[in-house]
VOPAGU-2260 file (C-alpha; in pm, 1 decimal, decimal comma):
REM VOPAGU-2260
SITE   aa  ch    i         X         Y         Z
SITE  UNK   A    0       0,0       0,0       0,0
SITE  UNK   A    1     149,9     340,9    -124,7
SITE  UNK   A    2      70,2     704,0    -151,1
SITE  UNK   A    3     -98,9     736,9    -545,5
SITE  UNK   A    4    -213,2     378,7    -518,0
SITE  UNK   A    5    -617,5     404,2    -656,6
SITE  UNK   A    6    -853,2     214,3    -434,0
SITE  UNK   A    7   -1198,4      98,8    -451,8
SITE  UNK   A    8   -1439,4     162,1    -132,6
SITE  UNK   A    9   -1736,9     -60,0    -102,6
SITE  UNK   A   10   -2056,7     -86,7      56,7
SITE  UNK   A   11   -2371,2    -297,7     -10,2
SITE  UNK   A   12   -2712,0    -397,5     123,8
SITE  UNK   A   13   -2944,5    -712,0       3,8
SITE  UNK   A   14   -3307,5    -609,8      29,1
SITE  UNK   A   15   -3429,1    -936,3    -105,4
SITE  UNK   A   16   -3397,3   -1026,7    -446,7
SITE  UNK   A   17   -3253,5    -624,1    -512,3
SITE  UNK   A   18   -2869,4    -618,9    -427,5
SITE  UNK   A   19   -2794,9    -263,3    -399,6
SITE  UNK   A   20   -2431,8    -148,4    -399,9
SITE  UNK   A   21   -2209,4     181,4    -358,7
SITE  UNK   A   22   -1851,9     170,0    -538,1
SITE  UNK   A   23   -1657,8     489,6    -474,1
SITE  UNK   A   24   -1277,4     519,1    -652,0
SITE  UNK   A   25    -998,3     680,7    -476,5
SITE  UNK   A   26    -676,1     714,7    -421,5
SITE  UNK   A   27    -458,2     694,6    -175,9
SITE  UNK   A   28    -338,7    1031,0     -11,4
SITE  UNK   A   29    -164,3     958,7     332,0
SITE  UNK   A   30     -56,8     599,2     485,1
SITE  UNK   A   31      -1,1     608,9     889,8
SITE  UNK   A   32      42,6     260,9    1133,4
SITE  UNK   A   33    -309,6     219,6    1157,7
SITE  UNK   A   34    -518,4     420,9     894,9
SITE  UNK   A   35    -504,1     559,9     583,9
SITE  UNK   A   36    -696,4     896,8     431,5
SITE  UNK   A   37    -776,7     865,7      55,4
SITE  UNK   A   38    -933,7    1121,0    -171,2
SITE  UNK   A   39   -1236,1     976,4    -376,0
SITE  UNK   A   40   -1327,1    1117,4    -693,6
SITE  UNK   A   41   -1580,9     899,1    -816,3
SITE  UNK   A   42   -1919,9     708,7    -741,9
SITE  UNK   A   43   -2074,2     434,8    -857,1
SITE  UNK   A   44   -2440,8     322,6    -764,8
SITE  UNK   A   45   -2547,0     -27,5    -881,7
SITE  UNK   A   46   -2861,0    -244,3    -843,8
SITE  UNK   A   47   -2840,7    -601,6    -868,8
SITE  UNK   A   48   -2548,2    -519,3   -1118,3
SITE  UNK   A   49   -2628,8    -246,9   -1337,3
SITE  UNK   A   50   -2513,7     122,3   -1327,5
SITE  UNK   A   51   -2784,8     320,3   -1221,3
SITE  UNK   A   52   -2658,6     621,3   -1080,2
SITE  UNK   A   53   -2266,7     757,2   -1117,2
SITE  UNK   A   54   -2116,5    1067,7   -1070,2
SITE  UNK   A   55   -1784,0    1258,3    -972,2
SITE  UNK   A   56   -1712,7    1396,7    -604,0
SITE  UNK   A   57   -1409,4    1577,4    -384,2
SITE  UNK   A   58   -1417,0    1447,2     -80,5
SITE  UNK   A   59   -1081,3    1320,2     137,9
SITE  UNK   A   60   -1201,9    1068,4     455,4
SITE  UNK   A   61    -968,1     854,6     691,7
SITE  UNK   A   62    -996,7     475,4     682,4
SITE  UNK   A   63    -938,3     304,8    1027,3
SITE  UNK   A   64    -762,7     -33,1    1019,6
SITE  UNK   A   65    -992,0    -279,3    1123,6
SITE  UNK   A   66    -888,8    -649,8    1104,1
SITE  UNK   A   67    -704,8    -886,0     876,4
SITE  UNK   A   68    -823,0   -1162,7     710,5
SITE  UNK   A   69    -732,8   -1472,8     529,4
SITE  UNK   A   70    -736,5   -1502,0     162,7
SITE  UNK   A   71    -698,7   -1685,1    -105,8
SITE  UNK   A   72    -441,5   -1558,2    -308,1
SITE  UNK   A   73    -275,1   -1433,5      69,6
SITE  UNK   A   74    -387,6   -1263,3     354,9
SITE  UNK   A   75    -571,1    -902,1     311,7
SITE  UNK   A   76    -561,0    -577,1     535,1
SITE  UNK   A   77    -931,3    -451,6     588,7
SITE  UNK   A   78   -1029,5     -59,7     667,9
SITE  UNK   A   79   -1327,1      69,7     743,5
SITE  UNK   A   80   -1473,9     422,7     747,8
SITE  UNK   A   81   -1874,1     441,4     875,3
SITE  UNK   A   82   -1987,3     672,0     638,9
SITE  UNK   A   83   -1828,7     542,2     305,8
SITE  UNK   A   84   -1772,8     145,3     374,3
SITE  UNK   A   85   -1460,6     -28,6     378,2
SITE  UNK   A   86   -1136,3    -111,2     137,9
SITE  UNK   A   87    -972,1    -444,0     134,9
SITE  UNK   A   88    -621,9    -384,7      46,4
SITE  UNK   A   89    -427,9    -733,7     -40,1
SITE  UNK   A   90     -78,9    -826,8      63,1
């Protein structure tokens, strides 16, 4: 994980047989021990795959390390935020 590096935030809901989800795109602005800030610049909505809302923002938030997991391909740092969702970042 480096400064530059884009990201992708998710967050999702399943109401159902309607899978709604929220893709933003960011990168990565600032890396500390246990968070990182990114700047997103673009958002994606999508129901139960297919674009249905997407538009461009300017907006920098701090990610909070949360946990690691098991992957895999390897194991994969997870960070959350409350308001945008979370990004898995792969080692």
């Amino acid at each position: 994980m480096k400064v530059n590096e884009m990201v992708q935030i998710r967050k999702g809901s399943n109401l159902g047989i309607l899978i709604h989800e929220e893709i933003i795109t960011g990168t990565i602005v600032k890396v500390n021990k246990k968070s990182i800030r990114v700047r997103m610049t673009h958002v994606k909505y999508a129901t139960n795959g297919k674009i249905t809302r997407e538009y461009d923002i300017n907006e920098e938030a701090t990610f909070a390390f949360w946990k690691t997991v098991d992957r895999q391909h390897g194991t994969a740092s997870i960070y959350k935020n409350n308001k945008y969702g979370i990004i898995e970042i792969t080692h």
